[in-house]
Phi, psi and omega in degrees: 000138188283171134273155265219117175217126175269087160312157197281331173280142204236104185251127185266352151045260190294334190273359179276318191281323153258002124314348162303293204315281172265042150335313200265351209239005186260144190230160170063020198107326195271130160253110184229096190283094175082020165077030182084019158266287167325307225257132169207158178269123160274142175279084206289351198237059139215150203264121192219111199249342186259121183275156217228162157215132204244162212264121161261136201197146151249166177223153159226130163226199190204132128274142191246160181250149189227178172261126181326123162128329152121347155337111159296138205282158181258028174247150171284192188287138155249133201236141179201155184237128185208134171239138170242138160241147106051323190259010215076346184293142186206140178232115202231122197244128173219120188213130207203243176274063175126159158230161201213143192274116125239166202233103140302109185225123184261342160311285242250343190068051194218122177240097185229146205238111182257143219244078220272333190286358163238013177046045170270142156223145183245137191221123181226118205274165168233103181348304172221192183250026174235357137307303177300280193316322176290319183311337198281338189034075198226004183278141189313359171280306170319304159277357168250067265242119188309163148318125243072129210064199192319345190245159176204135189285127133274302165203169194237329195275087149207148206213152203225142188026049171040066195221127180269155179211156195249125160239128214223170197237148187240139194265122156283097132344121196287161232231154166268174187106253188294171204282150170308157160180159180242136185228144179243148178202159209258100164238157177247106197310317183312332166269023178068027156088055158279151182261115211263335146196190202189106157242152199237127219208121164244170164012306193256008182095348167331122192235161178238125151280104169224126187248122178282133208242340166210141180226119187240100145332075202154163176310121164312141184305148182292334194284339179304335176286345196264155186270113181289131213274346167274359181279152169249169211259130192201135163306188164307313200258008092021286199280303200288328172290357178253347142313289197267011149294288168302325208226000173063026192194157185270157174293291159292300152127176202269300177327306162330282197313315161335290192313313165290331150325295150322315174275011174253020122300330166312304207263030190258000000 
């Protein structure tokens, strides 16, 4: 199995691919990918030269959405499940309007996203394995971000699934497309600072709540990772037409699906 080694040159790839990816899931404005775990900003002007082994855990958490004024949103909670190993490799199930696989695998140099109401996978492959580590930015610089400019300690002394955790507030720069927001989140350094929990606040008060509901310490089950063998291999836009075949309404939508297009040819 490879490990996670950061070259000096730094590529965001995966964070455009995965902000594609949960499209349906962006709220307040905001792009807040996976309570900080999936979702992270790359830093194009840091350098990561170290090789890393990261602490393996599963999770389950849930976000709920609010309305300015604090009125809960009437789409229900997106619920997500998430594993990590040990090399950076990570597998995350998201079910909300539908549910959707994606799988980071450092083994394998592979970032693939299954699609279940259409047994579709899109698989986007990677040259090396210093491509792959910088797209993943899963190492503790990354993720624990110093103190200062935008982030700011709140408090330090408390612990959560018998976790010690930091709680600090982060200033979000506006994104283009979406609105500035500020987010507070609950983490835990010892996991590279993942968040147990995370609200997300923009301009208009709008809020994103996602809260962690279980945490297991330890090597992740083998099976989140495997590719089921009945998914078929299909571009993006490949994939949003076997949609909008099936169900008479788009997924991505065709600007989405562009886009990830053009980077699934990249990466082929």
């Amino acid at each position: 199995m490879h490990a996670l080694s950061w070259s000096p040159s730094f590529v965001s790839e995966l964070a455009s691919l995965e902000r594609a990816v949960v499209k349906r899931y962006i709220v307040l404005g905001a792009v807040v990918l996976c309570a900080g775990v999936v979702g992270y900003w790359a830093n194009p002007r840091r350098v990561f030269a170290q090789r890393i082994t990261l602490t393996p855990f599963t999770a389950e958490f849930a976000r709920n959405q609010y309305r300015p004024g604090g009125t809960p949103d009437a789409r229900p909670a997106t619920h997500f499940k998430y594993y990590r190993r040990d090399d950076g490799s990570r597998a995350t199930t998201i079910s909300g309007d539908g549910t959707l696989t994606t799988i980071v695998d450092a083994s394998r140099l592979e970032y693939t996203i299954l699609e279940t109401s259409t047994l579709s996978k899109i698989t986007f492959r990677y040259p090396s394995l210093e491509r792959l580590a910088s797209a993943l930015n899963l190492n503790e610089e990354g993720q624990c971000p110093a103190l200062g400019g935008p982030v700011e300690l709140l408090e330090s002394a408390d612990e959560r699934f018998g976790q010690q955790i930091v709680h600090r507030r982060i200033r979000e720069e506006k994104i283009k497309g979406f609105a500035r927001s500020t987010r507070e989140e609950w983490v835990v350094p010892a996991l590279n600072c993942f968040s147990l929990e995370t609200v997300a606040t923009d301009t208009t008060g709008a809020r994103a709540v996602t809260k962690v509901t279980s945490l297991e310490v330890g090597p992740p089950a083998a099976a989140a990772f495997e590719i089921p063998s009945a998914y078929v291999e299909r571009s993006p836009i490949a994939m949003e037409q076997e949609y909008k075949t099936r169900f008479a309404k788009a997924y991505w939508g065709d600007k989405v699906s562009e886009v990830m297009e053009r980077n699934y040819w990249k990466l082929r």
